[in-house]
N, C-alpha and C positions, 0 to 999 in steps of 0.2 A: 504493500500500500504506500508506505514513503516513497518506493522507487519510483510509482505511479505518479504522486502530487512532484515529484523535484522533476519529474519527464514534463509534464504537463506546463509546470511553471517556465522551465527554459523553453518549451515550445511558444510559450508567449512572449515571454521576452525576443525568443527571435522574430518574431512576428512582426512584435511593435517596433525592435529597432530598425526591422527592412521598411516599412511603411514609413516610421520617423524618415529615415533617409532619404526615401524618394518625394514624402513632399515637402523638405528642404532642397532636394537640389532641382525640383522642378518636374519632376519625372509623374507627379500628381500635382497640378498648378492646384491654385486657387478655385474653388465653383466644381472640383470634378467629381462627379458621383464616384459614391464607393459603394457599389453594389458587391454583397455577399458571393456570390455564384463568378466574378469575377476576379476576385480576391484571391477564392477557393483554388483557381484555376494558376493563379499565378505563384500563390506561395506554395500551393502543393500540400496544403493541410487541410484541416474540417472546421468548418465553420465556429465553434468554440473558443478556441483561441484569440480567432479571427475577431470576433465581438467584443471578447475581453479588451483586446489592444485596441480598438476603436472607442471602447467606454475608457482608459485609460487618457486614449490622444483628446478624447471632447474633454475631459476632466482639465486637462494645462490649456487647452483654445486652439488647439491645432486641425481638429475636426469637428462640425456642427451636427447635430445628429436631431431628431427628428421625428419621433416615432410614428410606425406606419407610412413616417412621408417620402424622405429622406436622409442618407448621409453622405457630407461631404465634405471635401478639404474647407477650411475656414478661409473666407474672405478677411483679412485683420484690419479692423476699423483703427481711424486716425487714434481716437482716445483709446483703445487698447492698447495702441502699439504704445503711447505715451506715460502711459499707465505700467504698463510693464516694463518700459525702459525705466523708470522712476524706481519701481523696487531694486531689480534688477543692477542700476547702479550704486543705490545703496547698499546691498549686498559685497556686488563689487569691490569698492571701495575700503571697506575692512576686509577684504579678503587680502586685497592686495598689499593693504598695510603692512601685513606679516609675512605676506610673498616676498614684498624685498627685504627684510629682513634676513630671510634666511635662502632668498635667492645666489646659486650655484654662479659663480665666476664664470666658468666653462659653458656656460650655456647664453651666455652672452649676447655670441654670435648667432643664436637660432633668434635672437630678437630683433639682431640688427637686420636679420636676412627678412623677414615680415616685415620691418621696418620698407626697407627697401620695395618689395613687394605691394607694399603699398602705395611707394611712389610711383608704381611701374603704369598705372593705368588708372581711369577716372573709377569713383565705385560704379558709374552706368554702365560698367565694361565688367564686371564682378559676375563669373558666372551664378550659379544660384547653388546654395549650401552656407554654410559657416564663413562668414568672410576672414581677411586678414587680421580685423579689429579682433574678430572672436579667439580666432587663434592665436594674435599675441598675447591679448589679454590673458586667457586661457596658459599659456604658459609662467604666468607668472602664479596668477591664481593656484595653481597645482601645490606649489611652496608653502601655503600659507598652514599647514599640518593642523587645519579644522574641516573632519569629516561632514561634519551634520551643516556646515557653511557652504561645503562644493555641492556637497546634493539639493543642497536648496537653490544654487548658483543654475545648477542643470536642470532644475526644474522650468525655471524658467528662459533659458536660455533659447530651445527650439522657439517659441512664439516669437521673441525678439527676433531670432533669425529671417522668420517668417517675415518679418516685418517691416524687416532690414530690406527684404529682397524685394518687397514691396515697394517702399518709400526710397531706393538708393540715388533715385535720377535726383532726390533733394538733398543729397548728404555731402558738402564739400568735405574732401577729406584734406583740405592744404592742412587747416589748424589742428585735424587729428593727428597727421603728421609730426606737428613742432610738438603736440602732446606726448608721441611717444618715442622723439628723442630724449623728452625729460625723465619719462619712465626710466630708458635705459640706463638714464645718469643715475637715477636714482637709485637703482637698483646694483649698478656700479660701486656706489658710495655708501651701501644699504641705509640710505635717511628715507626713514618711513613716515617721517613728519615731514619732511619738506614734500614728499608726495601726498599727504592729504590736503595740504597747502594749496599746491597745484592742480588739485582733483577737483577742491571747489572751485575754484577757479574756471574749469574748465564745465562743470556741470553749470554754472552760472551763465557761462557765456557760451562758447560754441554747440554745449548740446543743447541749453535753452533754445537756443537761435534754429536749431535744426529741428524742435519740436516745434516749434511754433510754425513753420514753412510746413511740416508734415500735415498740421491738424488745425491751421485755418482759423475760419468762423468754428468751426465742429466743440473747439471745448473752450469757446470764452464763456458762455453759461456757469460750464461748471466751472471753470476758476473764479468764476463771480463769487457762486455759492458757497464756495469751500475757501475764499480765501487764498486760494494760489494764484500767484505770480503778483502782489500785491505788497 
């Protein structure tokens, strides 16, 4: 019977990560039905699974689901994406405080090369999945030796993805750029204070700046109501 439930459970988990995967890089846009009978046909397993990892992907915003009507990849509205990016870089941001801290020498150069990778093309040119921002971020975050911080970080992370690939024609990346040349210094010099220094900074102006081109008229209401950006 254990052997059953731990067969069972990695069959969803593979389930959910090949679906994650494909509508992160596109392979499932935005709006595409996820019919059952199709699903069945392509991962090669029984419908079970298949439902679990769907009630999973609706649970973080990645699939919309519908019952009797529809399921399908989520469309990510302005205020979700904004919304999630708000937790999301608070998360962040103490994550990363203790990443450089105890951020490796030697790995230096896998930031500087992201770095660069980032200079290499506009994000409108970003094919679709995990961008550069995710995985340098991402490398630093790893460092920071708080489990229940990263799982919460990947929780959230697929939707911003989503979101990112959505909204990238808005994202000038020059001043993310000169962001994570500081990172690298900082991480260089391990000053984890002068990195949250710079992080407000940066959440104040360049991300502000790039929420507000994403999401419009769409959430002055609710910063009215709530007091944000005021």
């Amino acid at each position: 019977m254990a052997d059953d439930r731990i067969a069972r459970t990695l069959l969803r988990e593979t389930v959910l990560t090949e679906l994650t995967h494909a509508i992160l890089d596109g392979r499932l846009p935005p709006g595409h039905r996820l019919r059952d009978d199709d699903l069945i046909a392509w991962l090669g397993t029984s419908r079970a699974p298949i439902r679990e990892a769907l009630a999973q992907l609706a649970d973080i915003g990645l699939v919309e689901m519908a019952p009797n009507r529809f399921t399908k990849v989520a469309h990510v509205s302005p205020r979700t994406y904004a919304e999630s990016a708000a937790v999301w870089a608070a998360l962040v941001t103490r994550a990363m405080h203790w990443g450089i801290l105890r951020f490796p020498g030697e790995q230096l150069p896998l930031l500087e090369a992201l770095n660069d990778e980032l200079r290499a093309a506009p994000a409108s040119e970003w094919p679709p999945g995990p961008s550069p921002i995710d995985r340098f971020v991402a490398c630093v975050v790893m460092h920071c030796d708080n489990t229940v911080l990263i799982e919460s970080i990947q929780v959230h992370a697929p939707l911003l993805t989503l979101g990112v690939n959505s909204f990238k024609d808005h994202l000038d990346t020059t001043p993310v750029r000169g962001y994570f040349d500081i990172v690298i210094r900082r991480c260089r010099e391990h000053d984890a204070d002068g990195f949250e220094a710079e992080m407000r900074a940066f959440l104040d102006g360049t991300m502000s700046h790039f929420i507000d081109r994403v999401t419009g008229d769409e959430l002055r209401p609710y910063r009215k109501a709530s007091g944000a950006g005021s």
